[in-house]
N, C-alpha and C positions, 0 to 999 in steps of 0.2 A: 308137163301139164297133165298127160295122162296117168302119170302116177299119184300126182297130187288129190287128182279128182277120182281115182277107183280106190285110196288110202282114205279118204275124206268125205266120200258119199256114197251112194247106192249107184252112182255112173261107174259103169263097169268101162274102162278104154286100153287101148293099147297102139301101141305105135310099131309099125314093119316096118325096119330100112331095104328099099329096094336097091335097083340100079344108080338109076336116077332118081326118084323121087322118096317120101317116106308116104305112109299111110295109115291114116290118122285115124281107129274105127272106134264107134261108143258101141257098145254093146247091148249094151243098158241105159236108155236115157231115158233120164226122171222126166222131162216134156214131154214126149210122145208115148211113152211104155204102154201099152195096150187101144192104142187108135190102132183103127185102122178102116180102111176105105177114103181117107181123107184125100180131096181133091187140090190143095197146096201143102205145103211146107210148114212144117211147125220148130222146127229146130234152127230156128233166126238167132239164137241166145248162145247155142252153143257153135252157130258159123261165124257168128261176131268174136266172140273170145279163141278161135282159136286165128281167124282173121288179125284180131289183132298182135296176138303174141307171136305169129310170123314177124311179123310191120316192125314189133320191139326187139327181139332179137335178129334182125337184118339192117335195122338201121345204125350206121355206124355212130358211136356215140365219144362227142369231141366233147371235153369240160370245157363250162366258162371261161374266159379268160378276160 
């Protein structure tokens, strides 16, 4: 996903494999790029999509039958 979107937009991202975990950073993201002082969260859009494409690649996927 991070490739796709730093190849495809002005979202600069990258992924670190840790230990245990990976770590998923935008660098650059086109929603919030120059706010600042804001008193919530503006990056709903890019916690949904990366939320969901855990959910899709973890779920085990059995064809119809």
């Amino acid at each position: 996903m991070a490739k796709i979107f730093t190849q495809t937009s002005d979202q600069h991202s990258t992924v670190v494999e840790q230990e245990r975990q990976f770590v998923y950073t935008i660098h650059r993201c086109p929603v919030c790029w120059g706010r600042h002082g804001l008193d919530k969260p503006v990056c709903f859009v890019a916690a949904g999509l990366l939320q969901e494409g855990v959910k899709w690649v973890s779920v085990a996927r059995v064809p119809d039958q």
